[in-house]
LUMDREN-878862 format. One record per residue (C-alpha): residue number from 1; x, y negated, z. Coordinates in steps of 0.2 Angstrom, whole numbers, plus 5000, padded with zeros to 4 digits. Layout:
BEGIN
+-----+------+------+------+
!   n !    X !    Y !    Z !
+-----+------+------+------+
! NUM !    X !    Y !    Z !
...
+-----+------+------+------+
This chain:
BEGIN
+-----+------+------+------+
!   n !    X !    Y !    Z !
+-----+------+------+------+
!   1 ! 5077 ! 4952 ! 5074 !
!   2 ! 5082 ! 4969 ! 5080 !
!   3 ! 5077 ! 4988 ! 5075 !
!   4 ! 5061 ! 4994 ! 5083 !
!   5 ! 5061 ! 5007 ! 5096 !
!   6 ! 5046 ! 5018 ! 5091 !
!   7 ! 5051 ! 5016 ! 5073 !
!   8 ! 5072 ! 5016 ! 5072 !
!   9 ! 5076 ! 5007 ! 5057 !
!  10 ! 5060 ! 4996 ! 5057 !
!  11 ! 5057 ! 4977 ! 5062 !
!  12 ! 5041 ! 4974 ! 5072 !
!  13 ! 5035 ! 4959 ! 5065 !
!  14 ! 5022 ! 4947 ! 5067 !
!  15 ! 5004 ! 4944 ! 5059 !
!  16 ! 5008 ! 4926 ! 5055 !
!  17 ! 5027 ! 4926 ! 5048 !
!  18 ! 5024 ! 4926 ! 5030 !
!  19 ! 5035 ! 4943 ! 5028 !
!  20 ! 5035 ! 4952 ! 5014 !
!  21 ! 5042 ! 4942 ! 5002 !
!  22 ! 5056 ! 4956 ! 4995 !
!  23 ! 5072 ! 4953 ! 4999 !
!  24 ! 5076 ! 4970 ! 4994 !
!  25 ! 5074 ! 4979 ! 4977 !
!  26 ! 5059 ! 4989 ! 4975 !
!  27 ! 5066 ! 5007 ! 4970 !
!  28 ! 5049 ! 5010 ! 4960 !
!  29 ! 5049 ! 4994 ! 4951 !
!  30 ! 5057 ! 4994 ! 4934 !
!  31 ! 5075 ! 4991 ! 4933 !
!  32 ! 5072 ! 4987 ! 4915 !
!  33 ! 5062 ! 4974 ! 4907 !
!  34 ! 5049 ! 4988 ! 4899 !
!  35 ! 5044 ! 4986 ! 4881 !
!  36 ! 5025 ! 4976 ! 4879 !
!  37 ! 5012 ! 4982 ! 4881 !
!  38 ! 5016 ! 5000 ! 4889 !
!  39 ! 5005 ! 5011 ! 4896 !
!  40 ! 5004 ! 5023 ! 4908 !
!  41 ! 5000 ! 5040 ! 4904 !
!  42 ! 4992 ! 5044 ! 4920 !
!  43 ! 4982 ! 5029 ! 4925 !
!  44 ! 4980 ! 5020 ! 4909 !
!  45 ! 4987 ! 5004 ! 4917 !
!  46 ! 4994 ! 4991 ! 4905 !
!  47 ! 5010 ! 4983 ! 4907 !
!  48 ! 5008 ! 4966 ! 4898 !
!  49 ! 5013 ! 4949 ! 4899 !
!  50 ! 5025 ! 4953 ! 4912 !
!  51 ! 5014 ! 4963 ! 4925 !
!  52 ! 5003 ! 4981 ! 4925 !
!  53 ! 4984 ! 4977 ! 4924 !
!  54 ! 4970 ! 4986 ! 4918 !
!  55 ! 4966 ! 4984 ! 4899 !
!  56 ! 4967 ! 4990 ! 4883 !
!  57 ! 4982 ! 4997 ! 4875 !
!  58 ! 4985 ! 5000 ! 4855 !
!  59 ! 4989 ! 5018 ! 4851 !
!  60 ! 5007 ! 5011 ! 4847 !
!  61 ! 5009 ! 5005 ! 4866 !
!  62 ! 5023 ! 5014 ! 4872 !
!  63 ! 5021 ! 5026 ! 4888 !
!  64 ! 5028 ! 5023 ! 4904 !
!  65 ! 5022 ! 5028 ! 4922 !
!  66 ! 5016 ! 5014 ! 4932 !
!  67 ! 5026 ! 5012 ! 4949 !
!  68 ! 5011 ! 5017 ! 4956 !
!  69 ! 5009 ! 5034 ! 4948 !
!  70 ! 5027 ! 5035 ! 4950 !
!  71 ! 5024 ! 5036 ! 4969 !
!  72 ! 5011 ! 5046 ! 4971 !
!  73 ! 5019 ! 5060 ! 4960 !
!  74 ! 5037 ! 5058 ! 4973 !
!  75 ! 5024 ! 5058 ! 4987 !
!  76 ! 5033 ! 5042 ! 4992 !
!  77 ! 5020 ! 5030 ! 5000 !
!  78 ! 5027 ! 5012 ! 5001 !
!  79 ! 5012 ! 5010 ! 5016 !
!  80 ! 5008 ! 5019 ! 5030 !
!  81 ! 4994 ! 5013 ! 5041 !
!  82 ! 4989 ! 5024 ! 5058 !
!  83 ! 4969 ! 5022 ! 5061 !
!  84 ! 4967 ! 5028 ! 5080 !
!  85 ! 4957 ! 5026 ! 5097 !
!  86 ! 4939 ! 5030 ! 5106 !
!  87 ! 4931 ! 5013 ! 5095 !
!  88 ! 4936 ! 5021 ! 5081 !
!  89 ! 4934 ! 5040 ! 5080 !
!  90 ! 4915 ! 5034 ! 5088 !
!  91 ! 4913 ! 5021 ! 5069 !
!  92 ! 4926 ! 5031 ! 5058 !
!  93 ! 4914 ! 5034 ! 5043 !
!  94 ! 4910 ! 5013 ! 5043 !
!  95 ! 4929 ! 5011 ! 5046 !
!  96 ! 4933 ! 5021 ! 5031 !
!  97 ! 4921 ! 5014 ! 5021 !
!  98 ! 4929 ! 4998 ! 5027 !
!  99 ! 4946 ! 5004 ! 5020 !
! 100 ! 4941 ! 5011 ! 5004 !
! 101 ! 4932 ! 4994 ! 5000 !
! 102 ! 4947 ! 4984 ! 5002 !
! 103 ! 4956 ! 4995 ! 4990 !
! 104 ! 4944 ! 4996 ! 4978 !
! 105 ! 4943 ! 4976 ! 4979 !
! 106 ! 4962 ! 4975 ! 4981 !
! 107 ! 4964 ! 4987 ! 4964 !
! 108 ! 4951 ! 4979 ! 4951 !
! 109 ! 4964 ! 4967 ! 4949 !
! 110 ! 4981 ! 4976 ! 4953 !
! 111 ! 4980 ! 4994 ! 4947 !
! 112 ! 5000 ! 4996 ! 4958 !
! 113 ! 4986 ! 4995 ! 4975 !
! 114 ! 4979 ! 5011 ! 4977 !
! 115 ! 4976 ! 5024 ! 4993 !
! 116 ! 4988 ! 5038 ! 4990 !
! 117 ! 4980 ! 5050 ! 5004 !
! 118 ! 4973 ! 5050 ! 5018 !
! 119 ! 4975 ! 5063 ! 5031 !
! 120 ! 4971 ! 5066 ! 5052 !
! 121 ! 4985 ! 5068 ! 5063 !
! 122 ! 4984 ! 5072 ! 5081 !
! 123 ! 4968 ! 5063 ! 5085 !
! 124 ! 4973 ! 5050 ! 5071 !
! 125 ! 4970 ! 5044 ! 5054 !
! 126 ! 4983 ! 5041 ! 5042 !
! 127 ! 4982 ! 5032 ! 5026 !
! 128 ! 4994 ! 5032 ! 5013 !
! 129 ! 4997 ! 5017 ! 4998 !
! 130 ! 5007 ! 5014 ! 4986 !
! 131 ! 5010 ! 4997 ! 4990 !
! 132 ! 5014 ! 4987 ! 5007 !
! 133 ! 5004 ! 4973 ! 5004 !
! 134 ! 4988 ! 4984 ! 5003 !
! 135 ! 4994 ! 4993 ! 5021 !
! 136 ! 4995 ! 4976 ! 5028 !
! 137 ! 4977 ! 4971 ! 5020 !
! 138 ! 4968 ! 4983 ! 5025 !
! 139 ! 4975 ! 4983 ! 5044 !
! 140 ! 4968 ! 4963 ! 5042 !
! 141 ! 4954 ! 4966 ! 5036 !
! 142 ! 4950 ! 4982 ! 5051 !
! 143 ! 4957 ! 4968 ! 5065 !
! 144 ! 4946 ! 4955 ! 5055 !
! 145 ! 4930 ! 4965 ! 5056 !
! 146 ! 4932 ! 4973 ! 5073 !
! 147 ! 4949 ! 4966 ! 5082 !
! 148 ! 4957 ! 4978 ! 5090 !
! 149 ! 4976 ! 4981 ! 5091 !
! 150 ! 4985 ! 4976 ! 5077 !
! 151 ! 5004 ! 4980 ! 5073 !
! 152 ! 5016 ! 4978 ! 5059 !
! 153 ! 5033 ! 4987 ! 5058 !
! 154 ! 5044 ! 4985 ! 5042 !
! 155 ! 5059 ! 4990 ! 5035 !
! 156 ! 5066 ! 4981 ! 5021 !
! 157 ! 5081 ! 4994 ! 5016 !
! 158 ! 5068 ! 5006 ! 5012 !
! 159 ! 5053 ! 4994 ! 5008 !
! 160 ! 5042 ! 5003 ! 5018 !
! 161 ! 5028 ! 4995 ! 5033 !
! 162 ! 5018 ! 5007 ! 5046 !
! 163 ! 5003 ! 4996 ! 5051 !
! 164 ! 4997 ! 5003 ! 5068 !
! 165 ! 4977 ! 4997 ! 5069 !
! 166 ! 4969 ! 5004 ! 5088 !
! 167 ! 4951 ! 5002 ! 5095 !
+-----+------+------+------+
C-alpha cells in the first residue's frame, strides 16, 4: 500500500479492512505500567484493572493524566474528521447532533474518546478527537445515517486518521 497523495505520509484505506489494530506504539499511552488505581487530575478518569474508566478513586489513588487529557493539553488530536458539502451545510445542526451523540455514547464507557474541538474551515467542519477509533465511528455512523462520501486516510508512524465524510 503506498502513501496518499492528498495526504503525503498517509494510507488511504478501506471501510471494510479491519485497520487499526496498532502496529505502532501510541506516544500518549503509558510506557509504564501505572500504579492502580490512578486518577487523573483533570478528568477524574480511573485507571484500574488495566484500563481508564470512569469511577471512584480513594484519596490515596495516585494522580496521572489520562492519555486523553494528555492530548488535549499538546493540542495533538489522534482523529481528524472533515464534515463538508451542499447536504451538509443545509442539515449541519442534525449532523452535529449526530456527532456529539456518538461521542457521548462512545465516552460513557471509554473516558480516552472524547471531541477535542471542533472548528469551520473554508466552507468545512473539522472535528478533532482524541482517539482514532472515535474519527472513524462517527464518520460510520454519518455514512450510516445519510450515505454520502466516505474516506479513510491513516498513518501509522504517527497514529493519526483524517476521515473525509461529503454530502
Amino acid at each position: 500500500m503506498g502513501t496518499d497523495v492528498k495526504y503525503p505520509g498517509f494510507h488511504p484505506v478501506s471501510r471494510d479492512d479491519g485497520l487499526f489494530q496498532e502496529r505502532v506504539h501510541d506516544t500518549y499511552k503509558a510506557r509504564r505500567k501505572l500504579p492502580e488505581p490512578a486518577v487523573c487530575p483533570q478528568c477524574g478518569a480511573v485507571f484500574h484493572e488495566g484500563r481508564w474508566q470512569w469511577g471512584k478513586a480513594g484519596a490515596d489513588a495516585h494522580r496521572e493524566t489520562c492519555p486523553a487529557c494528555h492530548r488535549m493539553h499538546d493540542h495533538f488530536p489522534a482523529g481528524f474528521l472533515t464534515l463538508q458539502g451542499t447536504f451538509f451545510l443545509a442539515h449541519r445542526e442534525e449532523i452535529m447532533h449526530l456527532v456529539h451523540n456518538v461521542e457521548n455514547r462512545e465516552r460513557t464507557g471509554h473516558p480516552l474518546k472524547r471531541i477535542m474541538a471542533i472548528e469551520e474551515k473554508e466552507g468545512a467542519t473539522l472535528v478533532t478527537t482524541t482517539d482514532i477509533h472515535l474519527a472513524r465511528g462517527i464518520g460510520e455512523a454519518l455514512h450510516h445515517a445519510y450515505q454520502g462520501d466516505l474516506e479513510f486516510h491513516y498513518n501509522p508512524q504517527e497514529y493519526l486518521l483524517r476521515v473525509s465524510w461529503a454530502r
